[in-house]
py3Dmol code that shows the C-alpha trace and the ligand (Angstrom):
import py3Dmol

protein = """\
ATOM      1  CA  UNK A   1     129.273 110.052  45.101  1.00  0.00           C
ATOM      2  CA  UNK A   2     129.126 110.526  40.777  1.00  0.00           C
ATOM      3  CA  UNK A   3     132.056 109.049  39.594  1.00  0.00           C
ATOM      4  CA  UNK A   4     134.462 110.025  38.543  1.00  0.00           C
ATOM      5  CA  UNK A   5     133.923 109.415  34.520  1.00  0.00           C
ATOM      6  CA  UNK A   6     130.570 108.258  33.334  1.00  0.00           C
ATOM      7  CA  UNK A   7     129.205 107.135  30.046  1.00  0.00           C
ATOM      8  CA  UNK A   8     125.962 107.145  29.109  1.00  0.00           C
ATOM      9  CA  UNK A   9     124.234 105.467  26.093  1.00  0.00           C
ATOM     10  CA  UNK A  10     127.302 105.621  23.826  1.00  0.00           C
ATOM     11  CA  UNK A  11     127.362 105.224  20.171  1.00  0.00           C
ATOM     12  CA  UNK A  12     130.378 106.025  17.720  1.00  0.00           C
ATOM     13  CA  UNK A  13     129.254 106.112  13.930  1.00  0.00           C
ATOM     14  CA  UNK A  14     132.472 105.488  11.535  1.00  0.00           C
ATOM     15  CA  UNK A  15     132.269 106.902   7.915  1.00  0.00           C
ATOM     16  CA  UNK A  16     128.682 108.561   8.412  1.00  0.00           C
ATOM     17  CA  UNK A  17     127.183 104.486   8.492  1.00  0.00           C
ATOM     18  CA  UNK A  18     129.292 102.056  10.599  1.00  0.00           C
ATOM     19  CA  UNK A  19     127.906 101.648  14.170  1.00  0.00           C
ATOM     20  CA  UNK A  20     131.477 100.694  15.635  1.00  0.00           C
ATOM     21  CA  UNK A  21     129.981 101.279  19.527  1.00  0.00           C
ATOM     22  CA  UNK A  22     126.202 100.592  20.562  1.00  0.00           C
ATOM     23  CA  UNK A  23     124.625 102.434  23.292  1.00  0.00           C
ATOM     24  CA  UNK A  24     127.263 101.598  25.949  1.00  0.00           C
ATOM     25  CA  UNK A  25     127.150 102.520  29.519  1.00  0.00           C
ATOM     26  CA  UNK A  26     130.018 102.765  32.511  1.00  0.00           C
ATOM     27  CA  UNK A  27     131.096 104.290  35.258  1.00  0.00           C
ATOM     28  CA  UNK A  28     134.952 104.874  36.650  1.00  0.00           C
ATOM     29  CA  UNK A  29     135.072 105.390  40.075  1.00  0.00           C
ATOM     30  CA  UNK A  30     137.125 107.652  41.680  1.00  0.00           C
ATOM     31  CA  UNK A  31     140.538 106.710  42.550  1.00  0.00           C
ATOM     32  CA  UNK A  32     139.517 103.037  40.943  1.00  0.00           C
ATOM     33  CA  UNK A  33     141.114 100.915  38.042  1.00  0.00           C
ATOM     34  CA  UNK A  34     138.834  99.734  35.676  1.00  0.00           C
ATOM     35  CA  UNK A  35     138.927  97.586  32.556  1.00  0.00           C
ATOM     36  CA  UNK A  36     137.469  97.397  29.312  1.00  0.00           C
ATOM     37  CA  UNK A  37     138.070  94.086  27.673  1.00  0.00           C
ATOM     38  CA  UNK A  38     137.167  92.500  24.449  1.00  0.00           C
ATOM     39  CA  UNK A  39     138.624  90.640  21.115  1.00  0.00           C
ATOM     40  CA  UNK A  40     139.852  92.770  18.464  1.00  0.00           C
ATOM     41  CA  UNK A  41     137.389  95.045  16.513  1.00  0.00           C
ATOM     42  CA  UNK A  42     135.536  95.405  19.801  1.00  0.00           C
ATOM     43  CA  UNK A  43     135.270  98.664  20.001  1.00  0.00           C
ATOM     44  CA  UNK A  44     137.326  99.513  22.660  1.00  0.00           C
ATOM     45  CA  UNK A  45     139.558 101.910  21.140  1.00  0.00           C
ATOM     46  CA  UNK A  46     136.857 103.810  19.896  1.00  0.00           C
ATOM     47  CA  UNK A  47     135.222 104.169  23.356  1.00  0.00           C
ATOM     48  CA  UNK A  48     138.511 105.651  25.172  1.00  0.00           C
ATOM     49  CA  UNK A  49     138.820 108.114  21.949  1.00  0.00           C
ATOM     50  CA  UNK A  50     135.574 108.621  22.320  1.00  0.00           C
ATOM     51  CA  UNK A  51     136.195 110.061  25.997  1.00  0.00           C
ATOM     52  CA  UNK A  52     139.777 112.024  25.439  1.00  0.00           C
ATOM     53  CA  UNK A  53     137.785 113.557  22.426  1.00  0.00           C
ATOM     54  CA  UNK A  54     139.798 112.539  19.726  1.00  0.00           C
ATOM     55  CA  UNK A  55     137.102 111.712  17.136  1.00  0.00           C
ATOM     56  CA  UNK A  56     136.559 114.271  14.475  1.00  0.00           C
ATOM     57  CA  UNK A  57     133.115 114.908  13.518  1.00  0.00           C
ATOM     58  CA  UNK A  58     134.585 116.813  10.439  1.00  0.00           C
ATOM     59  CA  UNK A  59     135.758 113.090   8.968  1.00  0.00           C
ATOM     60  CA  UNK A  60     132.286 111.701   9.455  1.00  0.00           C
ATOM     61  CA  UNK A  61     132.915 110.305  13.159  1.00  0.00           C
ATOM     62  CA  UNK A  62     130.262 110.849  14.769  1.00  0.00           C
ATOM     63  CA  UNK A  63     129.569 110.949  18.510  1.00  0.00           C
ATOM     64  CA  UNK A  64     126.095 110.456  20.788  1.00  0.00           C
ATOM     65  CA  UNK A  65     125.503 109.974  24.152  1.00  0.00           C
ATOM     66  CA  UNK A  66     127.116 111.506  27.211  1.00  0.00           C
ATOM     67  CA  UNK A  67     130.427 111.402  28.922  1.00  0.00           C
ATOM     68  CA  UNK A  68     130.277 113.197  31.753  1.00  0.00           C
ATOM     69  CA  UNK A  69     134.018 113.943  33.547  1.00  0.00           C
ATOM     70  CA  UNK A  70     134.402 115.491  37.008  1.00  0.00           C
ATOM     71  CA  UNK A  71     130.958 116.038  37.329  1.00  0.00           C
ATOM     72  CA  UNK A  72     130.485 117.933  33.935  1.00  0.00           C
ATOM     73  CA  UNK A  73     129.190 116.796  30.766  1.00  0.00           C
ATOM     74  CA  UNK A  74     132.366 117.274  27.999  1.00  0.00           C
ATOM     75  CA  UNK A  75     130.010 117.693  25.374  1.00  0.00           C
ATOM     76  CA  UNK A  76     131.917 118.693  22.227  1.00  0.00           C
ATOM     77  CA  UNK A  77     134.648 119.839  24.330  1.00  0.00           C
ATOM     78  CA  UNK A  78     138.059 119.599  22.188  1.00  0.00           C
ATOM     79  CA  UNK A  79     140.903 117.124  22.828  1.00  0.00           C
ATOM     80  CA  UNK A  80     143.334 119.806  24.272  1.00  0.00           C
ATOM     81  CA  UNK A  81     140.517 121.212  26.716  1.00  0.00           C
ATOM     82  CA  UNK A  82     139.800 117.599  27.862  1.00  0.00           C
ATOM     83  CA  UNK A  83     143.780 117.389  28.205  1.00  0.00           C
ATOM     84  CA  UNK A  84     143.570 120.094  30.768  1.00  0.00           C
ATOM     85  CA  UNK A  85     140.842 118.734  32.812  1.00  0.00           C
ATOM     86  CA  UNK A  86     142.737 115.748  33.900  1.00  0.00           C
ATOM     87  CA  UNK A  87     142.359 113.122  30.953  1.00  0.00           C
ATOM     88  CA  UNK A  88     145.112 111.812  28.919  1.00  0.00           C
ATOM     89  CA  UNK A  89     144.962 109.471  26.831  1.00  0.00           C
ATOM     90  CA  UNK A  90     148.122 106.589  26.298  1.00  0.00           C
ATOM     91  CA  UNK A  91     147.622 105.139  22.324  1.00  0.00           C
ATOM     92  CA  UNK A  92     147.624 101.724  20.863  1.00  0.00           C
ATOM     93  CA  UNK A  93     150.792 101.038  19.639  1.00  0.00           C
ATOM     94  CA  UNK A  94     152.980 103.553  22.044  1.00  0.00           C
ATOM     95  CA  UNK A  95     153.280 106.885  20.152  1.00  0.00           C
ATOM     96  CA  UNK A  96     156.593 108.395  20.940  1.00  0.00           C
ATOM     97  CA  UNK A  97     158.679 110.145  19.183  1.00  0.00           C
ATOM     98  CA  UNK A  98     161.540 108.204  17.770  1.00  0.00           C
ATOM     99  CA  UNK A  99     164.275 110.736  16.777  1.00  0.00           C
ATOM    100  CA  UNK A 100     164.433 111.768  20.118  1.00  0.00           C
ATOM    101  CA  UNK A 101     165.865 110.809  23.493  1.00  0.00           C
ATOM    102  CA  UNK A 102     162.887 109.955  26.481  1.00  0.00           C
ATOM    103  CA  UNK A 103     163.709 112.651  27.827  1.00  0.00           C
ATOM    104  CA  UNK A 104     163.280 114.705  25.181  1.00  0.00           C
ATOM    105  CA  UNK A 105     159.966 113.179  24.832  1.00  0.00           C
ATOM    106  CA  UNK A 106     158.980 114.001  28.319  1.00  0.00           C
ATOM    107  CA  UNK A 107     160.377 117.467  27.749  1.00  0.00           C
ATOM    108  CA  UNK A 108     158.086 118.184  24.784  1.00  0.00           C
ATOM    109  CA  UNK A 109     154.791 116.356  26.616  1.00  0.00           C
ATOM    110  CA  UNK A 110     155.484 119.313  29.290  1.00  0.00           C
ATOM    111  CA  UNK A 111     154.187 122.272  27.328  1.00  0.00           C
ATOM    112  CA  UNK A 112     151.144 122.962  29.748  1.00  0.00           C
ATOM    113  CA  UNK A 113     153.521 123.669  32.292  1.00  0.00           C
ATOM    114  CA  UNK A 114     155.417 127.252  32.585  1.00  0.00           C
ATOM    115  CA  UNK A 115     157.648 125.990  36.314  1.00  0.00           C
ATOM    116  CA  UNK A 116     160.750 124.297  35.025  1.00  0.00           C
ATOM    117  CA  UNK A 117     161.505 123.381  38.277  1.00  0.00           C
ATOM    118  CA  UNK A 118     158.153 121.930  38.408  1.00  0.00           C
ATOM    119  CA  UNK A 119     158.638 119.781  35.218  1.00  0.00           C
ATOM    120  CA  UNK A 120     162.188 118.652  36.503  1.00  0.00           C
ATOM    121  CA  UNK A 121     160.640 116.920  39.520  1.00  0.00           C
ATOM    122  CA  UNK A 122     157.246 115.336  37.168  1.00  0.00           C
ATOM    123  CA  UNK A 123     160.454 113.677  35.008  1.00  0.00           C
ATOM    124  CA  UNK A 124     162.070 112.683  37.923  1.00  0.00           C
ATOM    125  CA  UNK A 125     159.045 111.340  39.578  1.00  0.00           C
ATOM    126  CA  UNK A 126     158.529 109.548  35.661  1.00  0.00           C
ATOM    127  CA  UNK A 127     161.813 107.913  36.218  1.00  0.00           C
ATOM    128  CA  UNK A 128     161.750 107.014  39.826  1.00  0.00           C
ATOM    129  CA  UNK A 129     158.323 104.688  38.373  1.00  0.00           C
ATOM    130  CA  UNK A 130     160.398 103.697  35.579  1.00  0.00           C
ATOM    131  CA  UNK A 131     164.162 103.485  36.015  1.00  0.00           C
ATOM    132  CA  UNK A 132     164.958 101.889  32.758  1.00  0.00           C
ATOM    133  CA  UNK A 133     163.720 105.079  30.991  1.00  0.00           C
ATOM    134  CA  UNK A 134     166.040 107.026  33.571  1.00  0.00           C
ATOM    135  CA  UNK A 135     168.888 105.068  32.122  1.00  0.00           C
ATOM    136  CA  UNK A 136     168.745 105.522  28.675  1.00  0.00           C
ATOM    137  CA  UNK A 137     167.382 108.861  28.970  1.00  0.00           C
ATOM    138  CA  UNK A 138     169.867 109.943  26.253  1.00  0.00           C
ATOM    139  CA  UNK A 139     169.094 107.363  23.752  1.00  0.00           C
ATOM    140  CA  UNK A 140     166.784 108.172  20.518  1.00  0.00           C
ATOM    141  CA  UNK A 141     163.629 106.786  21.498  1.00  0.00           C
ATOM    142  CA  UNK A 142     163.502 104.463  18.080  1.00  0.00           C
ATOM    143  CA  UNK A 143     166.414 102.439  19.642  1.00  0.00           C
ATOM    144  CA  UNK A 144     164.549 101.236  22.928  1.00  0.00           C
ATOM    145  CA  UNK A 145     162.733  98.535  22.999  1.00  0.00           C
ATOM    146  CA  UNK A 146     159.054  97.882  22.933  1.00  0.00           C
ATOM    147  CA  UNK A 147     158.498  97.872  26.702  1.00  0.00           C
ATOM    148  CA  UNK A 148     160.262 100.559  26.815  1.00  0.00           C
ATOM    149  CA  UNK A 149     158.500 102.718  24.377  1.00  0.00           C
ATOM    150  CA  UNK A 150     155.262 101.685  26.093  1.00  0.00           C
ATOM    151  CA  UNK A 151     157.147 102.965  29.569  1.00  0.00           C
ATOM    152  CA  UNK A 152     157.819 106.466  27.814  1.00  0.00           C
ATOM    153  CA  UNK A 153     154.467 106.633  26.313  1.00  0.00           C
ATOM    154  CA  UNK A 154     152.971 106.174  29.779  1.00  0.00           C
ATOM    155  CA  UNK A 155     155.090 108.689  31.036  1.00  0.00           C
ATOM    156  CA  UNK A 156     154.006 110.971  28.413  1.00  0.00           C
ATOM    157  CA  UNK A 157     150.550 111.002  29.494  1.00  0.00           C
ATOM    158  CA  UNK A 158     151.898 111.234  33.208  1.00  0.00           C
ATOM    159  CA  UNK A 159     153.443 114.160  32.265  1.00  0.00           C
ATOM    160  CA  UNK A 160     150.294 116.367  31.923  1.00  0.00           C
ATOM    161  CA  UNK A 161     149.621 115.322  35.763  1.00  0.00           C
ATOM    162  CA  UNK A 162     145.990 113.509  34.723  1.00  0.00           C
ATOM    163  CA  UNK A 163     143.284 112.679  37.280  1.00  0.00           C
ATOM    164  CA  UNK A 164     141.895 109.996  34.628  1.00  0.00           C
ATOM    165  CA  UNK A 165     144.433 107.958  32.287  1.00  0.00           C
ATOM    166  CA  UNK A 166     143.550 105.873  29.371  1.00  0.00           C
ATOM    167  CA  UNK A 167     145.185 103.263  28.863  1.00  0.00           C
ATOM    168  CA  UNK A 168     144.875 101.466  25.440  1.00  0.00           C
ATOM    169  CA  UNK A 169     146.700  98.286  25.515  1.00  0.00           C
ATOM    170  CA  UNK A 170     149.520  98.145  27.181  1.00  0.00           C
ATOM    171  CA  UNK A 171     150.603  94.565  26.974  1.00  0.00           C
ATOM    172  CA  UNK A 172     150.666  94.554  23.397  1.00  0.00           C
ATOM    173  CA  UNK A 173     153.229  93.218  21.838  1.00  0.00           C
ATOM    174  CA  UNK A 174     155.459  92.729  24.970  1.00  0.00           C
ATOM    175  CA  UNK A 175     157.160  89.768  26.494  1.00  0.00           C
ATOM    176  CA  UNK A 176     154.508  87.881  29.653  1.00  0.00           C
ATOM    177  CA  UNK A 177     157.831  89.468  32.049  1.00  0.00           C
ATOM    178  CA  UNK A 178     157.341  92.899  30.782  1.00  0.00           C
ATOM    179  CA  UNK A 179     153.716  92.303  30.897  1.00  0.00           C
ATOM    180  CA  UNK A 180     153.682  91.845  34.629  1.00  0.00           C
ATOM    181  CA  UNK A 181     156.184  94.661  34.862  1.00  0.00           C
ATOM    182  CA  UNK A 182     154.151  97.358  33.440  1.00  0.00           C
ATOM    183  CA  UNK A 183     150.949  96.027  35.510  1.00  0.00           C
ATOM    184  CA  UNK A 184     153.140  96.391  38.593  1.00  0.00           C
ATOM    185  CA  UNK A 185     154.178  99.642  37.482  1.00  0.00           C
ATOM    186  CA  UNK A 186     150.110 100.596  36.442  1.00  0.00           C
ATOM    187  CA  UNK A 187     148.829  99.585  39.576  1.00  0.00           C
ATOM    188  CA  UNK A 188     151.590 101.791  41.488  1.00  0.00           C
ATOM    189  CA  UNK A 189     150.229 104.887  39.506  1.00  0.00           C
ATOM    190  CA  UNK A 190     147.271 104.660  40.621  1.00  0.00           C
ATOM    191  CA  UNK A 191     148.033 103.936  44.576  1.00  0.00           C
ATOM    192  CA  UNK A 192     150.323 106.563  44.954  1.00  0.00           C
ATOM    193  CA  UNK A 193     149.755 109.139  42.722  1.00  0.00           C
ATOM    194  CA  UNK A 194     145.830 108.755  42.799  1.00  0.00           C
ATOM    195  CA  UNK A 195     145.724 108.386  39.421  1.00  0.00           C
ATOM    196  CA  UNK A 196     142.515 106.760  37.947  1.00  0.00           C
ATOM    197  CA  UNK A 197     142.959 104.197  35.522  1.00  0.00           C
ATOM    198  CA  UNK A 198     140.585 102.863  32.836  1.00  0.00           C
ATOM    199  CA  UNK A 199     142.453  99.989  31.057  1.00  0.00           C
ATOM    200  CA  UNK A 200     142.106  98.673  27.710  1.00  0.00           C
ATOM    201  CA  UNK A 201     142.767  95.438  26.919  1.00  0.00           C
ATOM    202  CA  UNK A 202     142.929  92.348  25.154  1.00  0.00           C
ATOM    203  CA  UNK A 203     145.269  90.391  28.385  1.00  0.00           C
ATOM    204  CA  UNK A 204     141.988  89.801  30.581  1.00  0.00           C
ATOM    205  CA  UNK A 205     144.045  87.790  32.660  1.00  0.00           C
ATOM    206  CA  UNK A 206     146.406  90.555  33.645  1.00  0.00           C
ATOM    207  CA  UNK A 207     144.111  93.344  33.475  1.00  0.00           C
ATOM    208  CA  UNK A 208     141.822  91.421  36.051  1.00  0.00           C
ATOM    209  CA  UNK A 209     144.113  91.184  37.856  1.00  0.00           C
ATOM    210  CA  UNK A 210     145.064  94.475  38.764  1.00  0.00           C
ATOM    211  CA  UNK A 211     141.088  96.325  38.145  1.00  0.00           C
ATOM    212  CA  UNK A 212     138.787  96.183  40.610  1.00  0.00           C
ATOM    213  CA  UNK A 213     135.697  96.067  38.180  1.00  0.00           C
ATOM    214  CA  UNK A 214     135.351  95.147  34.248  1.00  0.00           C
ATOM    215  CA  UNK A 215     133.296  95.340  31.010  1.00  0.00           C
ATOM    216  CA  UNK A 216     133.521  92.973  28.562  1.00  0.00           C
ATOM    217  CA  UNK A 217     132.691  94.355  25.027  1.00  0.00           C
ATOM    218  CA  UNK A 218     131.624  92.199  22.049  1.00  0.00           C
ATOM    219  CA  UNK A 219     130.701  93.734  18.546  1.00  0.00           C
ATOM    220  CA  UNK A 220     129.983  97.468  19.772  1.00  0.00           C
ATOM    221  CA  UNK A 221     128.437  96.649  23.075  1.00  0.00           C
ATOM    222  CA  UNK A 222     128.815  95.506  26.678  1.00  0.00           C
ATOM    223  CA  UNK A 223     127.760  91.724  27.239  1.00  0.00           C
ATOM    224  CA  UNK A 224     129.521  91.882  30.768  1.00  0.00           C
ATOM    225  CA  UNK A 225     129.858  93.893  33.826  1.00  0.00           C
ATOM    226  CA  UNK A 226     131.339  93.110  37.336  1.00  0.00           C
ATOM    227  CA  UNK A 227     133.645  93.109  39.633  1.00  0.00           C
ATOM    228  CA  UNK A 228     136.880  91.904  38.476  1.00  0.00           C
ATOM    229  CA  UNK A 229     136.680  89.131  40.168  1.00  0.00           C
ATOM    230  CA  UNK A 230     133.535  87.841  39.270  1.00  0.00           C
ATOM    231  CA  UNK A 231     134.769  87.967  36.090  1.00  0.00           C
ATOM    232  CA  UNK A 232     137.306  86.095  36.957  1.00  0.00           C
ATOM    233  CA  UNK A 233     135.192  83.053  37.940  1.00  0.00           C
ATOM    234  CA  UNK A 234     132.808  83.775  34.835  1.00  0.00           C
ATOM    235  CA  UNK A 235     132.590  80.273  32.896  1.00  0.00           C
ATOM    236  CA  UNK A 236     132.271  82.014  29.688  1.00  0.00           C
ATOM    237  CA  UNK A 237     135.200  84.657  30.569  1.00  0.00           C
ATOM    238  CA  UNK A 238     137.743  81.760  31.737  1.00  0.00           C
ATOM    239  CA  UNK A 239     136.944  79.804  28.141  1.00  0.00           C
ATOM    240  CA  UNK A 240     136.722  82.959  26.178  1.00  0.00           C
ATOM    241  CA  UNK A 241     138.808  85.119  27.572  1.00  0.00           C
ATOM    242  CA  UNK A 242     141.217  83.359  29.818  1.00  0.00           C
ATOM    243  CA  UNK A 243     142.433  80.971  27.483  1.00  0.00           C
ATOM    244  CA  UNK A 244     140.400  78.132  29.728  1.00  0.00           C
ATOM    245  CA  UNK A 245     141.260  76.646  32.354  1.00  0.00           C
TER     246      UNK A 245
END
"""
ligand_1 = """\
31
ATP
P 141.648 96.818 18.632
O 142.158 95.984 19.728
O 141.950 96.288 17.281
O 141.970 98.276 18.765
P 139.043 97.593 19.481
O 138.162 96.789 20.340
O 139.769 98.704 20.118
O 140.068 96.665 18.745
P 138.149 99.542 17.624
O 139.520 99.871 17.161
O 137.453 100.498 18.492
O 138.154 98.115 18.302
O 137.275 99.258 16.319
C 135.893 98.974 16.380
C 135.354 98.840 14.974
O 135.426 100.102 14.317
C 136.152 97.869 14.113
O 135.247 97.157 13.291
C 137.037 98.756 13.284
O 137.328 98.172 12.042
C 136.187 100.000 13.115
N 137.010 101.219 13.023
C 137.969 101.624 13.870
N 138.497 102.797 13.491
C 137.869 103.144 12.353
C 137.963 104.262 11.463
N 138.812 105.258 11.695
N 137.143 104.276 10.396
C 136.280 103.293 10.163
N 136.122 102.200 10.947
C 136.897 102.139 12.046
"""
view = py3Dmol.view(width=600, height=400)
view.addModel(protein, "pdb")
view.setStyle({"model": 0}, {"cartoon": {"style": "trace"}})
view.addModel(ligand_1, "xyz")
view.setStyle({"model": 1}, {"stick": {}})
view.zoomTo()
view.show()
């Protein structure tokens, strides 16, 4: 069966000259978390906005290879249209917006949708995954704290009811507790909604350990590709990547 997404051959030019990804190549099964790992400057980033479309040829980003979604190739199909498809993207750095409440935020994620009764039960279902959200629903979203802005940004994306997320470092910035929290939460999304998952991240450890296969990316391309748990029990992964051990 294709899978779900597929990339083929890759490469993201920066400012007309910089070759920031290098001819890369994977596959996300369907119904499958997968990871992208790497150090910073990797070129991970580029990859997922690659996929959700969010690089603008008009500002010199340029775009070749394919990515093929649902078995269709997206071409030079625009962010929104890519949004409707069933991809959504979750940014580095959790995006919300700060003057208002999460459930504003949720509210205003839900444009795509005309069934209010519809979007009551998505923000329900949002909270049910993430209770803390539920409870300070009515707090300005600049007042929550980091693992909680990275809940609401998640729930964001959930909100436009994707077959494919993109995740783009989640862990970042948060306590190893909230870490394993939001993993727990991750893995969840994907077993009961169906959700597929491709992961970015620079926590190996705790992206292997919810992703069933991984790429490791160094300097624009992919060094490393496996099941998650041979990565796992990769020398150079454990020294590099897993802080030895
Ligand atoms: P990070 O964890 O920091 O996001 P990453 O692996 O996601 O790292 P990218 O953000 O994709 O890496 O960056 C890859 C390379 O492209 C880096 O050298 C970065 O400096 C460069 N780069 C990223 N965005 C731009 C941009 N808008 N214009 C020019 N160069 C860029």
């Amino acid at each position: 069966m294709e899978p779900l997404l597929s990339v083929n051959n890759l490469e993201v030019i920066y400012d007309k000259v910089f070759l920031a990804v290098k001819g890369i190549s994977l596959e996300v099964p369907q119904g499958s978390i997968v990871t992208l790992l790497g150090a910073n400057g990797a070129g991970k980033s580029t990859t997922l906005k690659a996929i959700s479309g969010l690089l603008g040829p008009e500002r010199g980003e340029v775009t070749r290879g394919v990515v093929r979604f649902a078995g269709r190739p997206l071409d030079r199909l625009p962010s929104p249209r890519r949004v409707a498809l069933g991809i959504a993207q979750v940014l580095e750095g959790r995006r919300v917006f700060e003057h208002l409440t999460p459930e504003e935020n949720l509210l205003a994620a839900s444009t795509m949708h005309r069934d209010g009764a519809h979007v009551r039960s998505l923000i329900d279902r949002i909270y049910g995954y993430f209770p803390r959200l539920a409870e300070r629903r009515s707090t300005r979203a600049g007042y929550l704290s980091g693992g909680e802005q990275q809940m609401l940004a998640i729930g964001r994306a959930l909100m436009a009811e994707p077959r494919l997320l993109l995740l783009d470092e989640p862990s970042l910035g948060l306590a190893p507790r909230l870490v394993q929290e939001i993993f727990d939460i991750v893995r969840r999304i994907n077993q009961e909604e169906g959700v597929t998952i491709l992961l970015v991240e620079q926590n190996a450890r705790a992206a292997l350990a919810i992703a069933s296969h991984g790429y490791l990316m160094e300097n624009g391309r992919i060094v490393m590709a496996g099941p998650a748990r041979t990565l796992r029990e990769n020398p150079d992964v454990r020294e590099f990547y897993l802080g030895g051990g």
